[in-house]
C-alpha positions in Angstrom: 96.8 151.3 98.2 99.2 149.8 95.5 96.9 146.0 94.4 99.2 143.1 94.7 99.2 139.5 94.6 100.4 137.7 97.6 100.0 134.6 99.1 100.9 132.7 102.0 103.7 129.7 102.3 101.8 126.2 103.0 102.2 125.6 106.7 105.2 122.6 107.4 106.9 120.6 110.2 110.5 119.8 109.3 111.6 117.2 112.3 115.1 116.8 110.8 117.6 118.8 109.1 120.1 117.4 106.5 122.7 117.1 109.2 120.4 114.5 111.3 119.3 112.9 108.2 123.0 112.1 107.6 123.5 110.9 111.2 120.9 108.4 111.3 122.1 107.2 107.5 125.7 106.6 109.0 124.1 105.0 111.8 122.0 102.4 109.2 125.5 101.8 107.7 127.3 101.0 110.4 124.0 97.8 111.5 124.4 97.0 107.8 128.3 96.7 107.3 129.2 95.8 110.6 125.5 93.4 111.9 123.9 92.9 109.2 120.6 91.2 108.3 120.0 87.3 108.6 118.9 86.6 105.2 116.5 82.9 104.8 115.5 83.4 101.6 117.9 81.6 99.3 117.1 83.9 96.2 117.6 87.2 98.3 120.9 85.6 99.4 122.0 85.0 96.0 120.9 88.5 94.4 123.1 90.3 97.7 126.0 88.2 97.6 126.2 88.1 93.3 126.4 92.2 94.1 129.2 92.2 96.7 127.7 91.8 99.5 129.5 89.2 102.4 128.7 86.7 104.2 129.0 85.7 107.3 127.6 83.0 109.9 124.7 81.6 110.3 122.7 83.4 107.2 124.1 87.1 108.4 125.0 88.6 105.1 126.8 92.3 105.7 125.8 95.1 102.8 128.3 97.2 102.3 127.1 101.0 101.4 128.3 101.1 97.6 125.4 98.9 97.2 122.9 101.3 99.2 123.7 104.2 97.1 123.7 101.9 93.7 119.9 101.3 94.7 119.1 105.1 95.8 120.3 106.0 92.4 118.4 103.9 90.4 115.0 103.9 92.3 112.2 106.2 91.1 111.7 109.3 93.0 107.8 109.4 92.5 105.3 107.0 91.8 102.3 108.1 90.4 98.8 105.6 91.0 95.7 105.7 88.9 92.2 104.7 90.1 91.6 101.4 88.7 89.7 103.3 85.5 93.4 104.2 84.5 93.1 107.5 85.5 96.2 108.9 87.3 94.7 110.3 90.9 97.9 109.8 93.4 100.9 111.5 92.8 103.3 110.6 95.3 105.8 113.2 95.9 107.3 116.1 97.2 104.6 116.9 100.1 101.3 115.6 98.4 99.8 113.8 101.0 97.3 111.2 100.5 94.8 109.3 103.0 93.2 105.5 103.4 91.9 103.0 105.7 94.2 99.9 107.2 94.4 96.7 106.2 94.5 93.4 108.6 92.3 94.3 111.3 91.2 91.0 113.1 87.6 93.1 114.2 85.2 95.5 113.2 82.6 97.9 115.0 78.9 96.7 113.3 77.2 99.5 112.2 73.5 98.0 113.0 74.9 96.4 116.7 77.8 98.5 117.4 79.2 95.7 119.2 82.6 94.4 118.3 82.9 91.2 116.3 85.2 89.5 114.1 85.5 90.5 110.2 83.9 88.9 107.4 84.9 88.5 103.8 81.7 90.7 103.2 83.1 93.4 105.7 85.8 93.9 103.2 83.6 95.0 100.4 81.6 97.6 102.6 84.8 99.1 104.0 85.8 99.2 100.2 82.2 100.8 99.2 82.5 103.3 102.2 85.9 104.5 101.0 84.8 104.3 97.4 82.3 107.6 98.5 83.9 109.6 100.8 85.9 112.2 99.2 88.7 112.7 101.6 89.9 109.0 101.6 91.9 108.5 98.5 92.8 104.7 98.2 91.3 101.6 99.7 92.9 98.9 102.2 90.6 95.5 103.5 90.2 97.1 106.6 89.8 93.1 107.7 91.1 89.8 107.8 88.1 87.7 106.2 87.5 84.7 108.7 84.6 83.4 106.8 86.7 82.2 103.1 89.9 79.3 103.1 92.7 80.5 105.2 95.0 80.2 102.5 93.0 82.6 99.9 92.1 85.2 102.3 94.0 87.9 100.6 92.9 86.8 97.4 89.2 87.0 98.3 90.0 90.7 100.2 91.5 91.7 97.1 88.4 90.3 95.2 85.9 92.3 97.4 87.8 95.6 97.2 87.9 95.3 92.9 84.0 95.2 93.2 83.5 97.6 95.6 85.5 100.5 94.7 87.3 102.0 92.0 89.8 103.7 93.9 93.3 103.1 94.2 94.2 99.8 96.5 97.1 99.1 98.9 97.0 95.3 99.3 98.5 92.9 101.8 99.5 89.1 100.8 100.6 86.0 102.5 102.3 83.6 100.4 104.1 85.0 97.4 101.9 82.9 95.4 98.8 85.6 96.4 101.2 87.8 94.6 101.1 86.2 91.0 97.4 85.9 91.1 96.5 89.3 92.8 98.8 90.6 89.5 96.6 88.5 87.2 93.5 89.9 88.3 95.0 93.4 88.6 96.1 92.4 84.9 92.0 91.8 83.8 91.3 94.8 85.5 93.3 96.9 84.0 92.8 95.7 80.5 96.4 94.5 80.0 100.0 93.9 81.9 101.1 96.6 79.8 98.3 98.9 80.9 99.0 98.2 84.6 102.9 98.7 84.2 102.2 102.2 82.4 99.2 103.2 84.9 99.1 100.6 87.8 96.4 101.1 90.5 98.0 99.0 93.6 100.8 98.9 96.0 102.2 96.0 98.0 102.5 96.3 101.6 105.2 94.3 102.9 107.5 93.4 105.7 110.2 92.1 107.3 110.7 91.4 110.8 112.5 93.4 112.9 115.0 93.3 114.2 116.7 92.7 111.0 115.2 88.9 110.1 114.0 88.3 106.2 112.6 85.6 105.8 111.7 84.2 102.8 107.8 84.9 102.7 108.5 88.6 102.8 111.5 88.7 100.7 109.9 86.6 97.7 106.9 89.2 98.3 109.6 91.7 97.3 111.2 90.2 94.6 107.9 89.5 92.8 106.8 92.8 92.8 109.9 93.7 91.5 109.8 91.6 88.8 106.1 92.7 87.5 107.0 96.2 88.1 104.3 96.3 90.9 105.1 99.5 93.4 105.6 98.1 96.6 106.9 99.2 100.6 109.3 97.2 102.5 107.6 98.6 105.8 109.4 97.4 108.9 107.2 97.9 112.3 110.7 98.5 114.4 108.4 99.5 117.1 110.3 100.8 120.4 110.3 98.8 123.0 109.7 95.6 120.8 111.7 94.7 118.1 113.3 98.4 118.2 115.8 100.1 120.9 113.5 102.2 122.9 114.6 105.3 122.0 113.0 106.9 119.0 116.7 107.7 117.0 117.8 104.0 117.9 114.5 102.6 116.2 114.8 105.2 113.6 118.3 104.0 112.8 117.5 100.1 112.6 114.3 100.7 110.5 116.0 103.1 107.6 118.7 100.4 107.9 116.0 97.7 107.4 114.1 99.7 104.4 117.6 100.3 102.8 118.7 96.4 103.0 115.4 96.0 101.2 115.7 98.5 98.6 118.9 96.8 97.7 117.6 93.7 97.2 114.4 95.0 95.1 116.7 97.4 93.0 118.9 94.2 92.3 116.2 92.5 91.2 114.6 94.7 88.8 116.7 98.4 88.5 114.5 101.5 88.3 111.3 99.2 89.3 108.5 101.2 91.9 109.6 101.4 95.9 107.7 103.5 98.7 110.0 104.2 101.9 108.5 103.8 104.9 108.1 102.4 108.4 105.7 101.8 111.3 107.3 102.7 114.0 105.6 103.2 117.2 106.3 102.4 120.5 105.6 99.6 123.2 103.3 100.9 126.1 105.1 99.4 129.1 102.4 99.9 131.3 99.4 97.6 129.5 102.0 96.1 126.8 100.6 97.5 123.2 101.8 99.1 120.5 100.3 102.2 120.8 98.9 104.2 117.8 98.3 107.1 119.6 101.4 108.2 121.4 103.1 110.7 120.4 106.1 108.9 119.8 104.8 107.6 116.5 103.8 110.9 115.3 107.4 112.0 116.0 109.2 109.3 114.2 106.6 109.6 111.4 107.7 113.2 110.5 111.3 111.6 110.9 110.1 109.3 107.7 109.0 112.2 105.9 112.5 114.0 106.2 114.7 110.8 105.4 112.4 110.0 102.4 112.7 113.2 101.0 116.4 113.1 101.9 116.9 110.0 100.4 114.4 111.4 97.2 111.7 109.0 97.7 108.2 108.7 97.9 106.7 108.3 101.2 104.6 106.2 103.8 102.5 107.0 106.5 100.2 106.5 109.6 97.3 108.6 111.0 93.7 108.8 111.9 94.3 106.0 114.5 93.6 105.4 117.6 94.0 103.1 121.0 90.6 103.9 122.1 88.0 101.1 122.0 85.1 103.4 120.8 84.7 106.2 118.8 84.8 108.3 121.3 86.6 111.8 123.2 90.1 110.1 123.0 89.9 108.8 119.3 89.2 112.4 118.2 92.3 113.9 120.2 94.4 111.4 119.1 93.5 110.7 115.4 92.8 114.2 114.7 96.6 114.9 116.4 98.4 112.4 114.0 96.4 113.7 110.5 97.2 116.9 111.6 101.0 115.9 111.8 100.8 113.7 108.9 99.2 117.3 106.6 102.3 119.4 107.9 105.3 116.5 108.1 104.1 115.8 103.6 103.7 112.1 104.3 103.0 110.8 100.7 100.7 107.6 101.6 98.9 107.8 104.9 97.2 104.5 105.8 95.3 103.5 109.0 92.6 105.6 108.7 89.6 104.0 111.0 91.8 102.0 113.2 90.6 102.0 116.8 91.9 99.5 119.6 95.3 99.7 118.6 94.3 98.6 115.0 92.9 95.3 116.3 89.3 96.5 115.3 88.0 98.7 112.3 85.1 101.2 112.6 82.9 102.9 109.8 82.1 105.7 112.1 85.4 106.3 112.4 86.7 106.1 109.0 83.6 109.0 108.2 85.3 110.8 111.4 88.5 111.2 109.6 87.2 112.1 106.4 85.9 115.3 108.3 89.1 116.0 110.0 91.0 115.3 106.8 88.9 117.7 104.9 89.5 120.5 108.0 93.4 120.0 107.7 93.4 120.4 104.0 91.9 123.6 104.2 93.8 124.7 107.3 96.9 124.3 105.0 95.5 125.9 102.2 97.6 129.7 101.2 95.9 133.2 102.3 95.7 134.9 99.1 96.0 138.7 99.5 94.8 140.7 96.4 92.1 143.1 95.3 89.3 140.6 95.6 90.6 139.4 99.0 91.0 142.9 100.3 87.8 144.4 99.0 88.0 148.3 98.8 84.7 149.0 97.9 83.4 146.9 100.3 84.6 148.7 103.1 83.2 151.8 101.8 79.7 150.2 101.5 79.9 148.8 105.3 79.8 152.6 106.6 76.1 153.0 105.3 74.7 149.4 106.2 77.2 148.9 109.3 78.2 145.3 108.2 79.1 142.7 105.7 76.3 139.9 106.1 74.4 141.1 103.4 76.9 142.5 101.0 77.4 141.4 97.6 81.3 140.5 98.2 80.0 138.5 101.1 77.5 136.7 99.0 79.4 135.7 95.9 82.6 134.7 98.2 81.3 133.0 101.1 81.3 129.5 99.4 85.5 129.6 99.0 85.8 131.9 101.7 84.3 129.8 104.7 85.2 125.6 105.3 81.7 124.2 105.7 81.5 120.8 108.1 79.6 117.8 106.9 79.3 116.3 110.2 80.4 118.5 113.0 77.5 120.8 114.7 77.6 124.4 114.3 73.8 124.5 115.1 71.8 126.9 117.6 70.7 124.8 120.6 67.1 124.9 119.9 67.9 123.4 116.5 70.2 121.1 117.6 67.4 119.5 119.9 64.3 119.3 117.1 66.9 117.7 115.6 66.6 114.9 117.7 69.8 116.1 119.9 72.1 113.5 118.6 75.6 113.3 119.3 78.5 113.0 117.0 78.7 109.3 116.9 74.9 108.6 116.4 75.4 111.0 113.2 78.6 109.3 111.9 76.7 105.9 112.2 73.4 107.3 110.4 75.8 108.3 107.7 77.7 105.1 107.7 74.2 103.1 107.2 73.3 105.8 104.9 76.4 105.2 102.2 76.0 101.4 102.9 72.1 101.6 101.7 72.7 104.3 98.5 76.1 104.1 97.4 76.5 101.9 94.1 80.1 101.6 92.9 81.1 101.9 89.0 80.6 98.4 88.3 83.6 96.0 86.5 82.7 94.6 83.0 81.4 90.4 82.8 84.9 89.8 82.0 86.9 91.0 84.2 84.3 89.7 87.3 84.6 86.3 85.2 88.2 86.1 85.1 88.7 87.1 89.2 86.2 84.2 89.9 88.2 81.8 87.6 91.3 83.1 89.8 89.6 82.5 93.1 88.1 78.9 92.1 91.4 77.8 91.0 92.9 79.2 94.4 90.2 77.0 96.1 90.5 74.2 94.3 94.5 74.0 94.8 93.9 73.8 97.8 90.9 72.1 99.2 
């Protein structure tokens, strides 16, 4: 037999061809020439209309498509984000995917109680510290809207916790676009300069606008500041179908790529070849109990729809997986957050956020965020090429088999298993009689002894005096503003 070396494609799911992809961009047009988007923020309006856009009545302002493909030429087809030690970890393009938790989740499932109860500023910083050691989540959100700090710091004082607990890459949310200019100064001191966060930044902005096709000036200012410190950042509209979206999938496709687009535009006008994700949350409207539902299938199907347009459009890509609408971490979260990681892995979602979302993403869970990390780590290897050559076909191998009538104990076996076989962390693979002197726990009760486990151990690289100084002259001054 002639030795040679072969491998196997990396499984995919292509949803849409070029041809749809240029349907559902004619569609966008046509809502932003002929509806277009009702513009409040005055500086928005000004950057749009100074371009060539038109107005109209009543704050609608029309974009014509010159301006759409002005932006999509000048926007940067990767971007590439380094932990917050300045070391480049993400690299989001092309089908590298990449997995974290959520962000504004108004509970979260105690760990000591397992009763449901509403987040803490202190929440925050485990979430961080969980994500910071688990291998298979790759950035950090707050997982939790801090109910325990002033209202009008809370994204400041999330930020603040997920800096001390983790050194991973963040995705952050903000309220007023004030929280932007001082989450930049402290990503600043982390990062040991502005000039050192332009050239290797370690956060993303997370905003949107409200659909259908309303900017108001809270988001939009978001937008523009980003811009203007070079910040990456995602205008992510949640057209979700049913709600602020035509029911149909391609009709809420169509209205959010039309309301990413109007945002590009306006961030590209701002600052030219400055950072921007594409993406959306799209899912749909369950009629029956009146939800936005993270685990129907409709959200996994207009998710590989954003994967398609962002490559079409040759952009870098958001996400949504390892979510759920159950209440518990139960049967149902497994089927359906191991479902939408699975499509995220094949569809080459860049950025995949909402990992450890149950209820709909009303409630964060620890057990479930370790959950994921399992499933994440079985979908990478399921993805991962069959290699055929002389070492993966072994000859002599064969030939020793006939004398000891197996391969169990032979050498190939022994010095191959390691790469050979995907090992679970979590997941039982145990003889009965094991399992029970094991104290015959369940899945659950060995995701939450891990969970208290990581929370008792696991010591993030800490920041230097200065920089923990200099976020705690940030978040006095917030205070003080506004006590």
């Amino acid at each position: 037999m002639k030795q040679v070396e072969l491998s196997t494609r990396k499984p995919s799911l292509r949803l849409l061809q070029k041809e749809h992809c240029m349907h559902i961009h004619s569609a966008s047009m046509e809502i932003l020439e002929h509806h277009g988007i009702h513009m409040l923020d005055p500086e928005g309006k000004d950057l749009l209309l100074a371009a060539g856009a038109l107005a109209k009545e009543d704050h609608w302002i029309s974009i014509p498509s010159v301006l759409i493909k002005q932006a999509l030429s000048t926007a940067p087809g990767r971007i590439v984000l380094s932990n917050q030690k300045g070391e480049r970890t993400l690299f989001l393009e092309d089908t590298n995917v990449y997995f974290g938790p959520g962000s504004d989740t108004i509970f979260t499932s105690d760990i000591d109680t397992c009763k449901r109860r509403e987040t803490v500023r202190s929440d925050v910083g485990r979430m961080a510290r969980l994500c910071d050691a688990l291998a298979n989540i790759d950035f950090v959100m707050s997982m939790g809207v801090a109910s325990d700090v002033p209202s009008t710091a809370t994204y400041l004082y999330e930020f603040a916790e997920m800096v001390v607990n983790s050194n991973k890459p963040i995705v952050f949310t903000a309220d007023a676009p004030k929280d932007i200019d001082d989450i930049y100064e402290m990503a600043c001191a982390v990062a040991g300069s502005s000039e050192a966060l332009k050239k290797n930044p370690f956060l993303l902005h997370y905003a949107e606008p409200i659909s259908p096709l309303l900017f108001p000036v809270e988001p939009v200012q978001k937008l523009i500041r980003c811009a203007h410190y070079h910040l990456p950042v995602g205008m992510i509209p949640a057209a979700n179908a049913g709600a602020g979206a035509p029911i149909t999938n391609a009709g809420s496709i169509a209205l959010a790529n039309a309301e990413i687009l109007a945002g590009l535009v306006i961030h590209q006008l701002k600052n030219s070849g400055a950072p921007f994700l594409y993406g959306y949350n799209v899912a749909t409207l369950d009629m029956k109990h009146a939800v936005i539902s993270y685990g129907a299938p409709e959200f996994r199907i207009t998710d590989s729809a954003l994967a398609d347009l962002a490559r079409f459009y040759g952009l870098p890509s958001w996400g949504t997986s390892g979510c759920t609408d159950s209440k518990i971490v139960d049967a149902q979260a497994g089927i359906e957050a191991t479902f939408a990681i699975y499509n995220s892995m094949l569809s080459g979602n860049n950025l995949v956020h909402d990992v450890g979302y149950i209820e709909s993403g009303l409630t964060s869970s620890m057990e479930m965020i370790i959950m994921m990390d399992e499933v994440i780590d079985m979908c990478r290897r399921f993805i991962e090429p069959i290699t055929f050559n002389k070492d993966t076909i072994p000859m002599e191998a064969y030939g020793r088999a006939k004398l000891t009538r197996g391969f169990v104990a032979d050498r190939h076996t022994l010095e191959n298993f390691r790469q050979a076989q995907w090992t679970p962390k979590r997941l039982d693979r145990a003889q009965f009689d094991d399992w029970e002197l094991g104290g015959k726990k369940d899945l659950y009760q060995r995701l939450n002894g891990e969970a208290k486990e990581i929370m008792s151990s696991h010591v993030p690289e800490a920041k230097s005096a200065e920089v923990m100084a200099k976020i705690d002259e940030i978040l006095e001054k917030r205070s003080r503003e506004y006590s």
